[in-house]
Biotite code that builds the C-alpha atoms (Angstrom):
import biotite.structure as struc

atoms = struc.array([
    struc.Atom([149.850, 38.595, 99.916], chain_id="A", res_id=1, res_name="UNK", atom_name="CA", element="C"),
    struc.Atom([151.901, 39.507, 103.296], chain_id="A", res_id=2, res_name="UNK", atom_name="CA", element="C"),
    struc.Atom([151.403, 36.572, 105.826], chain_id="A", res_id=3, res_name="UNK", atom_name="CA", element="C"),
    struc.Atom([152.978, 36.468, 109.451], chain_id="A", res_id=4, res_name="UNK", atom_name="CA", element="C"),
    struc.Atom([152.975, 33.924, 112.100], chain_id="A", res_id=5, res_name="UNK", atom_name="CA", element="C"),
    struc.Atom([150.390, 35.333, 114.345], chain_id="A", res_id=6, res_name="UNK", atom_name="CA", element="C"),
    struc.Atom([149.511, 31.910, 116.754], chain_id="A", res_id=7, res_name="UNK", atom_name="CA", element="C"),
    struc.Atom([148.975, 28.446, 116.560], chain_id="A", res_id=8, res_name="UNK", atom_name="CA", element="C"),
    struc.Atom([146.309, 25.756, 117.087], chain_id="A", res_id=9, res_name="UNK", atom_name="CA", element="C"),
    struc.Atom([147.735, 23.344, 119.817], chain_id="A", res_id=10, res_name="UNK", atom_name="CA", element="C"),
    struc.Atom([146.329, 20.495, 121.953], chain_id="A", res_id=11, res_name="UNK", atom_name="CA", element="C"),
    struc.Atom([148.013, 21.740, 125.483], chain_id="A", res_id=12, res_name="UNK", atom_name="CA", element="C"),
    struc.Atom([147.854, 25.435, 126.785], chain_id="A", res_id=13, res_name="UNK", atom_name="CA", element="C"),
    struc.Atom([151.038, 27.185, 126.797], chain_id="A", res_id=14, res_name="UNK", atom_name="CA", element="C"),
    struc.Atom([152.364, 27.452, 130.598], chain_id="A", res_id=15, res_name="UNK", atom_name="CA", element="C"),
    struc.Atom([152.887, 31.371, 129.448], chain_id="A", res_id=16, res_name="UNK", atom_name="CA", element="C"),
    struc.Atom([151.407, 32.223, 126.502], chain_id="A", res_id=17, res_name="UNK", atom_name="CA", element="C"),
    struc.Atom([152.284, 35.565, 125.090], chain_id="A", res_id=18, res_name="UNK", atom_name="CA", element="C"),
    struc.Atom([149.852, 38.570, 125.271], chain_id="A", res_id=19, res_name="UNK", atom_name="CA", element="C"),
    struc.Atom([149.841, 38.773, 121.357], chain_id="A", res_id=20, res_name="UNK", atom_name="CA", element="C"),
    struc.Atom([149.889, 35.216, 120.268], chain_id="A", res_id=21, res_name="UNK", atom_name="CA", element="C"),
    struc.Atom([146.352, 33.551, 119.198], chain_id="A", res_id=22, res_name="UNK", atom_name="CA", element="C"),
    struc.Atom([146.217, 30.368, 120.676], chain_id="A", res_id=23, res_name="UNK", atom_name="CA", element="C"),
    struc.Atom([142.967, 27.969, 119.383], chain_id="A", res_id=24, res_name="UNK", atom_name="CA", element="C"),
    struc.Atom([143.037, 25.639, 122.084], chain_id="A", res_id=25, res_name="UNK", atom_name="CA", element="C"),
    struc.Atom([141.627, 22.098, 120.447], chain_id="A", res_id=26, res_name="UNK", atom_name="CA", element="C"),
    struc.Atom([142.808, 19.249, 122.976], chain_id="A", res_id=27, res_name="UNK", atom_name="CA", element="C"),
    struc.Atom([140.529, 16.524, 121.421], chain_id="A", res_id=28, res_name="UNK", atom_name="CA", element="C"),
    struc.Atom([142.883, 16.715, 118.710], chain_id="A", res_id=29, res_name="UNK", atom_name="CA", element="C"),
    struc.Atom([145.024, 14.873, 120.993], chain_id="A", res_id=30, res_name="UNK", atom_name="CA", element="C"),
    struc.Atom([142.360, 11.961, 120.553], chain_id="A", res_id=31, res_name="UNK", atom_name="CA", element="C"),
    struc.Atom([143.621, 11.255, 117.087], chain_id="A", res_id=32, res_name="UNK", atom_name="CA", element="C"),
    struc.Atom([146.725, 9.872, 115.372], chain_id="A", res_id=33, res_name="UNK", atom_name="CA", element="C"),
    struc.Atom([149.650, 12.322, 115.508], chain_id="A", res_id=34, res_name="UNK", atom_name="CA", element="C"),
    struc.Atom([150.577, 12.743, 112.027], chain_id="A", res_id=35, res_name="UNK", atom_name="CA", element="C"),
    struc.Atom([147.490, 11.986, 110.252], chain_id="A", res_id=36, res_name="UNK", atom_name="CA", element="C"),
    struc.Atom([145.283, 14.394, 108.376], chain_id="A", res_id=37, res_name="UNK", atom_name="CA", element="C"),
    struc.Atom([143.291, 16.847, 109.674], chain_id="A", res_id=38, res_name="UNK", atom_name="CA", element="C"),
    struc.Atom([139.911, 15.854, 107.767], chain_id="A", res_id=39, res_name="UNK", atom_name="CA", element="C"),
    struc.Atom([139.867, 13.060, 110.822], chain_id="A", res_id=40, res_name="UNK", atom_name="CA", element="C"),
    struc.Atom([138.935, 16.126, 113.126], chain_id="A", res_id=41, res_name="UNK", atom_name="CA", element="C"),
    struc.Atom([135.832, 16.393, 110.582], chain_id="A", res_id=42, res_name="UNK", atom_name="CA", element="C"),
    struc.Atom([134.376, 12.602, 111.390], chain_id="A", res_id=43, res_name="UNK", atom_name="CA", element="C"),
    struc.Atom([132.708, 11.396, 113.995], chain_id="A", res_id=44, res_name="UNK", atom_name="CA", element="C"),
    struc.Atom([135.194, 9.078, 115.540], chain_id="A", res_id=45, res_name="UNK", atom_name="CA", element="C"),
    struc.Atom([135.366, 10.908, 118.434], chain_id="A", res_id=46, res_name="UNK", atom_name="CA", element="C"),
    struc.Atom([133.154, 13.218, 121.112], chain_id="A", res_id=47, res_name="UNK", atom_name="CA", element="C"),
    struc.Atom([134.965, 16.223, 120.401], chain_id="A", res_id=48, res_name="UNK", atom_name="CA", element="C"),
    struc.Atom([133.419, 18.900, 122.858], chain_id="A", res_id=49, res_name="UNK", atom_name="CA", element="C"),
    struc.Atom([133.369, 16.022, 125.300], chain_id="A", res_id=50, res_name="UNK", atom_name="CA", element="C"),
    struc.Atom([136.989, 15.682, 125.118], chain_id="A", res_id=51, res_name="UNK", atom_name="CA", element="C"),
    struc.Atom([136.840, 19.500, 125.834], chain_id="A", res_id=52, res_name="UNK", atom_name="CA", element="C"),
    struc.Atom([134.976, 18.984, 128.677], chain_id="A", res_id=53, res_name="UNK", atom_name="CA", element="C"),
    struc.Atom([137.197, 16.660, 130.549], chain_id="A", res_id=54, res_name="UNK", atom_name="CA", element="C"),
    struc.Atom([140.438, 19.018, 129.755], chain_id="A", res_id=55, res_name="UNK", atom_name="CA", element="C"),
    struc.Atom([138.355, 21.985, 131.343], chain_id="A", res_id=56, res_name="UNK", atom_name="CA", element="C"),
    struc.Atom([137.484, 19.772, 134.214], chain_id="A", res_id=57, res_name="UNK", atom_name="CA", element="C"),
    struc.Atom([141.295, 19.397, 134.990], chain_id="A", res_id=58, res_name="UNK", atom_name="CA", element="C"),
    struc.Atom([142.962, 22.999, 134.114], chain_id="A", res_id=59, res_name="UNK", atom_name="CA", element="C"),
    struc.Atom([143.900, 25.355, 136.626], chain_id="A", res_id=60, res_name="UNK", atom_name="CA", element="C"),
    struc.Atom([142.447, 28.853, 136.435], chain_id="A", res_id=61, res_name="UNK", atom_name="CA", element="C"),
    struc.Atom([144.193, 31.179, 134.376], chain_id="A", res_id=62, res_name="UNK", atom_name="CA", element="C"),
    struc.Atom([143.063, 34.487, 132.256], chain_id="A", res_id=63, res_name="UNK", atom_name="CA", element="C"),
    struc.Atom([144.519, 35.036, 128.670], chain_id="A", res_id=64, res_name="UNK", atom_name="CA", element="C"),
    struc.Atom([142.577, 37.165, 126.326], chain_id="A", res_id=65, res_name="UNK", atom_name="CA", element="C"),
    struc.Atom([144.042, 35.494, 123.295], chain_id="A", res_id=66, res_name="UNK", atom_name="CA", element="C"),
    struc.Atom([142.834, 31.868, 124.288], chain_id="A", res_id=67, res_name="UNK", atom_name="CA", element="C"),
    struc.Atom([139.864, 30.680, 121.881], chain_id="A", res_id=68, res_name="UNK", atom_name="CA", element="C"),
    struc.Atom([138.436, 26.954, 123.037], chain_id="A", res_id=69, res_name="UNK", atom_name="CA", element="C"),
    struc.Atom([137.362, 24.706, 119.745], chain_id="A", res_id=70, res_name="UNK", atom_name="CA", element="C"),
    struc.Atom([134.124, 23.374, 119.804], chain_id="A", res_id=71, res_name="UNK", atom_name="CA", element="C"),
    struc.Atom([131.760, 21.902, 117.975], chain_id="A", res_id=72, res_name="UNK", atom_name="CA", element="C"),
    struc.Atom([128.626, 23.934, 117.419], chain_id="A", res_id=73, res_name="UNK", atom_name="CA", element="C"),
    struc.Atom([126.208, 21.993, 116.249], chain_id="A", res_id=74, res_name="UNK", atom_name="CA", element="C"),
    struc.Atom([126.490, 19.070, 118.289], chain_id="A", res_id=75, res_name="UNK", atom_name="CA", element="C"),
    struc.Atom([122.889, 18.196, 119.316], chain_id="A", res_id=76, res_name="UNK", atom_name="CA", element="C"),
    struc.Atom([123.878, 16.524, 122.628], chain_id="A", res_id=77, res_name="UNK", atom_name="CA", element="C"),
    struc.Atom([126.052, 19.499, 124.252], chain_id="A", res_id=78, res_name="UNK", atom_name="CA", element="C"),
    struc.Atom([124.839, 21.201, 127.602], chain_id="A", res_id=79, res_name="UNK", atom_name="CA", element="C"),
    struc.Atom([125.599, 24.695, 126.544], chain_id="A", res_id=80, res_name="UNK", atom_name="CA", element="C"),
    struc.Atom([125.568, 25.952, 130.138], chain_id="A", res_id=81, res_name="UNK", atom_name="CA", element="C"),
    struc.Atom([127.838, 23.251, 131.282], chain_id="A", res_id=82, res_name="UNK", atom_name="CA", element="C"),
    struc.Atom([130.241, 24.487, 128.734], chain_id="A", res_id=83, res_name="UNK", atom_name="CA", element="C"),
    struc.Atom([130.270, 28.182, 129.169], chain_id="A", res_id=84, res_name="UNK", atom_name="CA", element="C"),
    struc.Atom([130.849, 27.361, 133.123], chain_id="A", res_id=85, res_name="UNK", atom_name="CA", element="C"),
    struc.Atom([133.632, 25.422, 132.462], chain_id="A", res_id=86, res_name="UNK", atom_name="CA", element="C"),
    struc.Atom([134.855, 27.590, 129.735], chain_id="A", res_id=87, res_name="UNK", atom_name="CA", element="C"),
    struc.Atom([134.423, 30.651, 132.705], chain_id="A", res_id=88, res_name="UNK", atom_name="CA", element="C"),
    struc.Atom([135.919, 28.151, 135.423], chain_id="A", res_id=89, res_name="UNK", atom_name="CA", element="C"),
    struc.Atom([139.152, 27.992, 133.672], chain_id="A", res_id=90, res_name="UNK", atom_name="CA", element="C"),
    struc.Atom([139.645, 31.589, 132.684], chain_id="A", res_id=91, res_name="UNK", atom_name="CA", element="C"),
    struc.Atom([138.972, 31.206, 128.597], chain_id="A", res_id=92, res_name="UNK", atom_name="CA", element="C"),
    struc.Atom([137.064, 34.049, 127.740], chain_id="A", res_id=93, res_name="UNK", atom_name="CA", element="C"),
    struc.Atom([137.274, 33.059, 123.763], chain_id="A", res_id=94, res_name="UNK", atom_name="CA", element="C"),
    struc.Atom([135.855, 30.179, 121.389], chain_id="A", res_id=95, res_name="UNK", atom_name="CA", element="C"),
    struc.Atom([136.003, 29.307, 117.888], chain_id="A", res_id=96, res_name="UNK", atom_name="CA", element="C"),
    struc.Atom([133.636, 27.051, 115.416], chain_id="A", res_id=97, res_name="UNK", atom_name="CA", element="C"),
    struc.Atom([136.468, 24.415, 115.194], chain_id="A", res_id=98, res_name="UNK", atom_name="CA", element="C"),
    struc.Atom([135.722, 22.270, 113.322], chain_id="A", res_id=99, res_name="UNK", atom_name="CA", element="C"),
    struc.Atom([133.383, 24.750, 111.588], chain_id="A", res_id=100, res_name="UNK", atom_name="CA", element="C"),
    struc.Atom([129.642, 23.315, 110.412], chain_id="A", res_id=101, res_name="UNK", atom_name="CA", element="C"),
    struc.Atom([130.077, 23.738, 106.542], chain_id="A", res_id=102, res_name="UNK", atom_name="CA", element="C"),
    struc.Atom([133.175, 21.479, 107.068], chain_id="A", res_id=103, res_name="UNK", atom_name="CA", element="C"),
    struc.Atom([131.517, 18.520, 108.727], chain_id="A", res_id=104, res_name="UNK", atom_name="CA", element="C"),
    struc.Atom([127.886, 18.548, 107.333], chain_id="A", res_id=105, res_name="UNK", atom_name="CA", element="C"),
    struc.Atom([127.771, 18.515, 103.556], chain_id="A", res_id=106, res_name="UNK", atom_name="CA", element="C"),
    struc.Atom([125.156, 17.070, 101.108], chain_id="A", res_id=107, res_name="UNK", atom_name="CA", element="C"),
    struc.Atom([125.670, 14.001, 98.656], chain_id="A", res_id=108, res_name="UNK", atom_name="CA", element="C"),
    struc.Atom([126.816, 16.624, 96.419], chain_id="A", res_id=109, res_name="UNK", atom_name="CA", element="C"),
    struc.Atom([129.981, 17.998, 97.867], chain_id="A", res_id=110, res_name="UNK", atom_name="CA", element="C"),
    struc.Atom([127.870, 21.313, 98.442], chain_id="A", res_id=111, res_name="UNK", atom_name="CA", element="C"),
    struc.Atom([128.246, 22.732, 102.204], chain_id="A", res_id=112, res_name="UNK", atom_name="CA", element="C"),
    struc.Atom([124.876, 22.556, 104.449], chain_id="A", res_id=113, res_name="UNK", atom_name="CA", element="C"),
    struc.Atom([123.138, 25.992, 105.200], chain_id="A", res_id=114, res_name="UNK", atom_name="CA", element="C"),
    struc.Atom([121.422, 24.203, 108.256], chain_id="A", res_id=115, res_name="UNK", atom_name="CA", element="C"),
    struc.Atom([124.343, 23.726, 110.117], chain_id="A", res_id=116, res_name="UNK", atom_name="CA", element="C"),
    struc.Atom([125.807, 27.230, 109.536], chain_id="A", res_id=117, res_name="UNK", atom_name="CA", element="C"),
    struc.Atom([122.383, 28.870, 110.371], chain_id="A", res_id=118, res_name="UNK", atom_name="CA", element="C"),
    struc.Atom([122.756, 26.260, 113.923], chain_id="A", res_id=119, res_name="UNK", atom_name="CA", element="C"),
    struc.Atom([126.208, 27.107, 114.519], chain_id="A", res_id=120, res_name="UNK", atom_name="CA", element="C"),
    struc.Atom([125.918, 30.931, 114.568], chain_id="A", res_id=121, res_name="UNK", atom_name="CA", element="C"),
    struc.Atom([122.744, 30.856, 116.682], chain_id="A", res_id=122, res_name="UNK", atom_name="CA", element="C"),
    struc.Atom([125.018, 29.471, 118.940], chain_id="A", res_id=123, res_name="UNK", atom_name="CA", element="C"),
    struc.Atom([128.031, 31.972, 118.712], chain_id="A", res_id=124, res_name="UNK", atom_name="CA", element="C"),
    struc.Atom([125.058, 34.472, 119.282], chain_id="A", res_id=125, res_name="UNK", atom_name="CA", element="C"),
    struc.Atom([124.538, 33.163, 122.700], chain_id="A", res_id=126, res_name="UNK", atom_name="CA", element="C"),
    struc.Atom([128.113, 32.332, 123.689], chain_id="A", res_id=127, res_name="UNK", atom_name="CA", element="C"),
    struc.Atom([128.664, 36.216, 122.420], chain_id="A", res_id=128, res_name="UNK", atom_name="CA", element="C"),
    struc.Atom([126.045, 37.382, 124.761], chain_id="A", res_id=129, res_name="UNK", atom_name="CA", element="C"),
    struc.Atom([127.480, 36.016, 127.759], chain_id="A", res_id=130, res_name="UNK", atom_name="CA", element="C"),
    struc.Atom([130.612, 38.024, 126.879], chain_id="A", res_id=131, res_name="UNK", atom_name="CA", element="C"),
    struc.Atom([133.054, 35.565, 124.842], chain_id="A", res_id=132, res_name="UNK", atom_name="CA", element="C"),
    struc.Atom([135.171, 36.456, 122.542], chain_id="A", res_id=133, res_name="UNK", atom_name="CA", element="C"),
    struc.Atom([134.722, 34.694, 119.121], chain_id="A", res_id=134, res_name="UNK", atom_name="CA", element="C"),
    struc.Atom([136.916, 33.552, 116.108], chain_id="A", res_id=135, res_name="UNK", atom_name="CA", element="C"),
    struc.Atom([135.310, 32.681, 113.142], chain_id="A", res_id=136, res_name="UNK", atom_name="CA", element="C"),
    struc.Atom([136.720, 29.547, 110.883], chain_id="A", res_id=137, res_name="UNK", atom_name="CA", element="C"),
    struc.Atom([135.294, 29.810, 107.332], chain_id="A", res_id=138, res_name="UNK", atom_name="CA", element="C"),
    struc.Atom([136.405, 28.356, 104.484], chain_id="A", res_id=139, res_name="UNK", atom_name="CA", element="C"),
    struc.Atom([134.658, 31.214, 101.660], chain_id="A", res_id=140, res_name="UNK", atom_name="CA", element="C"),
    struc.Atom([134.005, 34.680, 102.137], chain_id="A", res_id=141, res_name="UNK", atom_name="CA", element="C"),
    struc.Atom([130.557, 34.268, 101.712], chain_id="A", res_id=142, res_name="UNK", atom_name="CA", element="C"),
    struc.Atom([130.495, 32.790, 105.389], chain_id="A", res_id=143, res_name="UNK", atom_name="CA", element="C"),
    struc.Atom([131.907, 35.313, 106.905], chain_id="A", res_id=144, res_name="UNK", atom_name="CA", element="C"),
    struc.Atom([129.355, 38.468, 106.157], chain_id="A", res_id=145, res_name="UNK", atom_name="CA", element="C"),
    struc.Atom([126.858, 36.389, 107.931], chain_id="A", res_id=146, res_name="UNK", atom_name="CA", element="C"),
    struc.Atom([129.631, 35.841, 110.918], chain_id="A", res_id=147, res_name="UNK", atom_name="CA", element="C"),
    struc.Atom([130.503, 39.794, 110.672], chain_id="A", res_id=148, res_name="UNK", atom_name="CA", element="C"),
    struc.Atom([126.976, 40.686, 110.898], chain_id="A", res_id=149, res_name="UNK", atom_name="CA", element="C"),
    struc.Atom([125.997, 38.604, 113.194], chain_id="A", res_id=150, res_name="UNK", atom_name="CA", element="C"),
    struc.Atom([128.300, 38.446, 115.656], chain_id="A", res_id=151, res_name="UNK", atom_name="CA", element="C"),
    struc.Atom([129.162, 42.225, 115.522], chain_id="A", res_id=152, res_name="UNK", atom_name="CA", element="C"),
    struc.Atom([132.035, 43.596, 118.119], chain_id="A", res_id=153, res_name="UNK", atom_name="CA", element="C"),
    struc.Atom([132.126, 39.463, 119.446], chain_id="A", res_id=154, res_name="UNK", atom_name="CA", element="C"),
    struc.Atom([134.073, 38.641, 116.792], chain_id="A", res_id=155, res_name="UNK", atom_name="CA", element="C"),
    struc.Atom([138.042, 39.248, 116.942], chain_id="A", res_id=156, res_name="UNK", atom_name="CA", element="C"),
    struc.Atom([138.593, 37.631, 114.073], chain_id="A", res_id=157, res_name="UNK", atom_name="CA", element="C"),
    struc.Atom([138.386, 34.852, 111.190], chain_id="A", res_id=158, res_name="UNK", atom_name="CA", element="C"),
    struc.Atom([140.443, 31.935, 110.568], chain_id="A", res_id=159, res_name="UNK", atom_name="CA", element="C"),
    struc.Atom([140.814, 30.537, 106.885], chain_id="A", res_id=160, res_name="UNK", atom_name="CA", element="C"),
    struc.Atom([140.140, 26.884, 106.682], chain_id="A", res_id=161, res_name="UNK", atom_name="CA", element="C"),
    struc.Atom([139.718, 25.956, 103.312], chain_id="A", res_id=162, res_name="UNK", atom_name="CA", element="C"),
    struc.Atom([139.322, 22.176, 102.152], chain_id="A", res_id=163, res_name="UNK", atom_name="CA", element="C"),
    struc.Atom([142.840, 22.188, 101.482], chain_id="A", res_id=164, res_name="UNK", atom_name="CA", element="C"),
    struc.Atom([143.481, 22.636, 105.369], chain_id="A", res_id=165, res_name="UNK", atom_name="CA", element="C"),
    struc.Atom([142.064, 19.169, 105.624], chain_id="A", res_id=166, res_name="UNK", atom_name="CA", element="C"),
    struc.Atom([145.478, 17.744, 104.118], chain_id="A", res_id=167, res_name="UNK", atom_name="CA", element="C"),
    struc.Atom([147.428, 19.073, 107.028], chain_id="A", res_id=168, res_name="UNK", atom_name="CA", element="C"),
    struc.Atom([149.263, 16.541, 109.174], chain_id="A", res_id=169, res_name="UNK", atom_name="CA", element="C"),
    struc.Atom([148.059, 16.753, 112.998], chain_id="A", res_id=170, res_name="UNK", atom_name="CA", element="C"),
    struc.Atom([150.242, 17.816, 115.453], chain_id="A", res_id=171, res_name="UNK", atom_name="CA", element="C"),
    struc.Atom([150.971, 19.088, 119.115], chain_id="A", res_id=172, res_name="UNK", atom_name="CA", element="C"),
    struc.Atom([150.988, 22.512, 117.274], chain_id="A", res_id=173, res_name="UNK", atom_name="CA", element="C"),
    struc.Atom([150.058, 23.797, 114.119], chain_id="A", res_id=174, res_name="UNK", atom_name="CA", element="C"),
    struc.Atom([151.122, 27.370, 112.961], chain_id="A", res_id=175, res_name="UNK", atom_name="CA", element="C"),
    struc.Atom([148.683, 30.256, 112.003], chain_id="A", res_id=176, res_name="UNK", atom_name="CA", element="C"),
    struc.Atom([149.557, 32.825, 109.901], chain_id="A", res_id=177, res_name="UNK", atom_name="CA", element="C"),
    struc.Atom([147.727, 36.229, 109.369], chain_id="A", res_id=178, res_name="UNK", atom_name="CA", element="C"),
    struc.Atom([146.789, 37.118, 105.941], chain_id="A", res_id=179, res_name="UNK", atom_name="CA", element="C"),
    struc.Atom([146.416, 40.884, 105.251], chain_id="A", res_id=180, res_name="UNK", atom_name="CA", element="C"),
    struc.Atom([143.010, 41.053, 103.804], chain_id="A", res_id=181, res_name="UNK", atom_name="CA", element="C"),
    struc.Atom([142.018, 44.273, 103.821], chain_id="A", res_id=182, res_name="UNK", atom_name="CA", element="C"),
    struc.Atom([138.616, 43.692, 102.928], chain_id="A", res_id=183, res_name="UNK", atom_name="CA", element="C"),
    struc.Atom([137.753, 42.571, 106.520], chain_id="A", res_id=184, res_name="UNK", atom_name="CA", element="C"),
    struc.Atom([137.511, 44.794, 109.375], chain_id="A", res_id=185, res_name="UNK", atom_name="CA", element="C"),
    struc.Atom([138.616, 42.154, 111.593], chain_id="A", res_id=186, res_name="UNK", atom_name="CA", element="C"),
    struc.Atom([142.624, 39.687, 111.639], chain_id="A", res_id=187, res_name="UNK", atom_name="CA", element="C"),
    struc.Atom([142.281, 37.182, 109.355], chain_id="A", res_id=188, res_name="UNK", atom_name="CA", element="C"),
    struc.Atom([144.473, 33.858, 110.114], chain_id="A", res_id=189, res_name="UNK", atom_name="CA", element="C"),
    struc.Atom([145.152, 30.556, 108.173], chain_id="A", res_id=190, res_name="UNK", atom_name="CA", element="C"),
    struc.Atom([146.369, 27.800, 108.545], chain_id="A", res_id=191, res_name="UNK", atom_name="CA", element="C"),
    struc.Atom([147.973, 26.803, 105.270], chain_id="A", res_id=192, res_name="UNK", atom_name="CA", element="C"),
    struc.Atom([151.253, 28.582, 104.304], chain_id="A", res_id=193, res_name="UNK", atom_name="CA", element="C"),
    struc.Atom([148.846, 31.982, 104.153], chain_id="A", res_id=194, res_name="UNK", atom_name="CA", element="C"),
    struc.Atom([149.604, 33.159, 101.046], chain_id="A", res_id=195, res_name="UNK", atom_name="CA", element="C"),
    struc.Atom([145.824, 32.703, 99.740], chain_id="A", res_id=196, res_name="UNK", atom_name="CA", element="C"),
    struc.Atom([143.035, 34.859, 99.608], chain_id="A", res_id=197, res_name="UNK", atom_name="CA", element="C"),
    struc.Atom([139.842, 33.419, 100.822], chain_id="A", res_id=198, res_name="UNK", atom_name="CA", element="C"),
    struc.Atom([137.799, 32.660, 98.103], chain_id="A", res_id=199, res_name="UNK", atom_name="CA", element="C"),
    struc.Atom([134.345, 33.356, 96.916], chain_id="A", res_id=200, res_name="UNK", atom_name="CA", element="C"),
    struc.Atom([131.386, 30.671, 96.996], chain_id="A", res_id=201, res_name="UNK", atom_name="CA", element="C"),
])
């Protein structure tokens, strides 16, 4: 399967990012040990969108159209309004379900939780309707029809985060690659080495 570097997940903004480079903007990854794996973004050792928060507090305005801010959909103690203002304050028109629901809630079993999937879309739903751009992360295609259907022209595309993701070491920036899935009418990135296809649940 072709794969090319498309973007990268980083903890800072770029001074100057480029007009065609993805950039998933997750600065409470900054909050946990460089080097370490990324299942610690999955745990809650940290207040993930409130480390957003604080980072949108301090940025200076700027517009990018290829800037998506991570956050946490289905935190129960986030003031949605407060976020899309800062989001809007800061010139990020984009957002992605990072770390995505099925990821963090799962049953005893190992089996993802519908709940938090059905919560986190809801959610993109609203963001959507006040205009921002959404990326997807999913780990199986079954995921994403809901996402695609859902979502409709909001969504610019899906990022592949399988469980094997979670083995990645943590750094200031992490590479994504697009995959050339043709089966998707939107860019599909990962970011493993992006030579798999997403599989099916």
């Amino acid at each position: 399967m072709k794969a090319t570097l498309v973007g990268k997940l980083v903890t800072h903004l770029s001074a100057a990012p480029q007009s065609a480079t993805v950039e998933v903007y997750a600065p409470s990854l900054r909050r946990l040990p460089e080097g370490s794996m990324l299942v610690m973004a999955t745990l809650p050792v940290i207040d993930w969108n409130d480390c957003l928060l604080q980072d949108l507090r301090t940025l200076p305005k700027r517009t990018s159209d290829n800037v998506y801010a991570a956050i946490v959909m289905i935190d129960p103690f986030a003031c949605w309004e407060d976020v899309a203002e800062l989001l809007a304050d800061a010139g990020i028109n984009g957002l992605i379900n990072f770390p995505p629901a099925s990821l963090i809630e799962r049953a005893t079993t190992g089996v993802p939780v519908d709940s938090g999937q059905e919560l986190e879309l809801r959610r993109m739903e609203w963001f959507a309707h006040l205009g921002f751009k959404i990326l997807f992360a999913a780990g199986h295609r079954s995921e994403v029809a809901a996402a695609e259907r859902r979502l409709g022209s909001h969504l610019h595309g899906i990022v592949h985060l399988p469980e094997e993701a979670l083995k990645l070491s943590i750094g200031r920036e992490m590479k994504l690659v697009g995959l050339n899935d043709q089966d998707l009418s939107v860019p599909t990135f990962a970011l493993l080495d992006g030579t798999g296809a997403m599989r099916k649940r």
